[in-house]
C-alpha positions, 0 to 999 in steps of 0.5 A: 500500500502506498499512503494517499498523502492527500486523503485524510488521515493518508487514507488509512483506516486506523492507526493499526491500518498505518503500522500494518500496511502491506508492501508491494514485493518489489517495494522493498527488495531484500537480498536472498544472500545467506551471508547477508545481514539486513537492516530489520527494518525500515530504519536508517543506521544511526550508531555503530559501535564495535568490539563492545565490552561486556559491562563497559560502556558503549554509547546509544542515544548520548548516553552510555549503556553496557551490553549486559544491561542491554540484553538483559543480562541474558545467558546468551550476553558472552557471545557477543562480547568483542562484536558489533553493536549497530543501532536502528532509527525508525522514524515515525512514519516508518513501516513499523514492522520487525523482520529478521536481519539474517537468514537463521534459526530462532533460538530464543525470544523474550520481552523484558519489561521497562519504561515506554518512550514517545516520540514527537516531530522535530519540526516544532509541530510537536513537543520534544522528548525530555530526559530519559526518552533521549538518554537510557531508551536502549537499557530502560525502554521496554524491549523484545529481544530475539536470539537468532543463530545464523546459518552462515558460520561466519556471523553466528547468532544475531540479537535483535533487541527492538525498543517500544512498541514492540506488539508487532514482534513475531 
């Protein structure tokens, strides 16, 4: 679906009509590579952090985080010390749907409750966000992580930890 940006309310039906819409296939190409790893959304690459330590801090959002806190202090959290830490910006007009970054095996998913963050425009037609929604979001926000072990040996198990609202996580 693409929005009618003329039609009232774009021409969706609902809010929920707008955060589910469909695409087209060739809307939105995704690579059949195995070894690819793609962006779990439609989101712009906003942080990369590399060789992240286990409780050292890496920074999200101006704030520093430790990649413990961030998963949880899941039992899974070892695997990923020394590797990358990429952080995603859907924006609010954004397909609000999650898709698994590699081609893999689900190995474990949970939500870990917390706090939930809005967001508003920056152009002025809307507050802006305070304190913890632009700091802590990463380590505070509610979140729903999910464990995916990879079928290229080369990148191993991915988390994909996606903040607030997180219904829309399979």
């Amino acid at each position: 679906m693409i929005p009618d940006r003329s039609a009232e309310h774009w021409g969706f039906a609902s809010f929920n009509d707008f955060f589910h819409r469909k695409f087209k296939p060739e809307a939105r190409p995704v690579s059949t590579d195995p070894t690819a790893v793609l962006a779990p959304g439609e989101a712009t690459l906003i942080r990369h952090e590399r060789q992240v330590e286990k409780n050292a801090g890496f920074t999200l959002k101006g704030q520093s985080h430790s990649l413990a806190d961030t998963l949880n202090n899941s039992a899974c959290t070892d695997r990923f010390v020394g590797g990358d830490v990429l952080q995603l910006l859907v924006p609010a007009t954004g397909y609000h749907r999650w898709h698994a970054p590699v081609d893999g095996v689900v190995r474990h998913v949970e939500t870990v409750p917390g706090l939930v963050f809005g967001t508003a425009e920056l152009d002025g037609s809307g507050p802006v966000g305070q304190g913890p929604s632009l700091g802590g979001a990463a380590a505070s926000s509610t979140r729903a992580l999910v464990f995916i072990e990879s079928t290229a040996p080369r990148i191993g198990t991915v988390c994909l930890a996606a903040n607030a609202p997180i219904a829309n996580v399979k």
